[in-house]
C-alpha positions as CSV (number, residue, x, y, z in Angstrom):
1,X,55.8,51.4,-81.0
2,X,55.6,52.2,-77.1
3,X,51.9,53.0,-77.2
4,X,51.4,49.3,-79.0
5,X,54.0,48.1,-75.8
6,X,51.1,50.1,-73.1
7,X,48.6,48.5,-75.1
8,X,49.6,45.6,-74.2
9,X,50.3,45.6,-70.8
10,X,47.2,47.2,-70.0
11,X,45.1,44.7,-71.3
12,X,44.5,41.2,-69.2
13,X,46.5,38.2,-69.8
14,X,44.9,35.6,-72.2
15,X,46.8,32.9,-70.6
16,X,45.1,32.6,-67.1
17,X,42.7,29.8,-67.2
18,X,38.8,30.3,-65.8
19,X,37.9,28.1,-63.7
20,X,36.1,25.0,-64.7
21,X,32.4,25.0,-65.1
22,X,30.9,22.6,-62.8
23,X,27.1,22.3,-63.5
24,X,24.9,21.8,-60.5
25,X,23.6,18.4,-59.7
26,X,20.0,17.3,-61.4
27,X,18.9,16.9,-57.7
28,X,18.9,20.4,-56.8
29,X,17.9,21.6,-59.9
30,X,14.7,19.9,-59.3
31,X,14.1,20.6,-55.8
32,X,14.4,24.4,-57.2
33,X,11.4,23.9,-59.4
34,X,9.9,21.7,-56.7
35,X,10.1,24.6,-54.3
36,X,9.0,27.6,-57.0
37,X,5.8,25.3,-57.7
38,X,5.0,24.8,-54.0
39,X,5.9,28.5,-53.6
40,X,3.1,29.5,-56.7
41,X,0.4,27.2,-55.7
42,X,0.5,28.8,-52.1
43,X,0.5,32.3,-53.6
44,X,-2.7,30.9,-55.9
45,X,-4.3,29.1,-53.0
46,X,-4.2,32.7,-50.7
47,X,-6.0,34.1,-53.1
48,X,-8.3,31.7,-54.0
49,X,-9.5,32.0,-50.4
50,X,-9.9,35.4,-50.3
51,X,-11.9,35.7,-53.0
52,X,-14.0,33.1,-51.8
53,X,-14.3,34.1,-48.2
């Protein structure tokens, strides 16, 4: 019975709450994507130009 008592104690407690999940906002979610696009096409565009120079 005093190992099942350890046990517990050891273990975290189920009551604490996790914080609440706030998702981000659409806006910058986009402007991600936006950004990662701009990013590729410049990667693409470089080269593009070295090839063709």
């Amino acid at each position: 019975m005093n190992n099942d008592q350890n046990i517990d104690q050891l273990r975290p407690h189920e009551e604490e709450e996790k914080p609440v999940y706030i998702p981000r906002p659409k806006w910058q979610l986009v402007l991600a994507w936006v950004l990662i696009a701009i990013m590729v096409i410049a990667v693409i565009n470089v080269c593009y130009w070295q090839i063709v120079s």
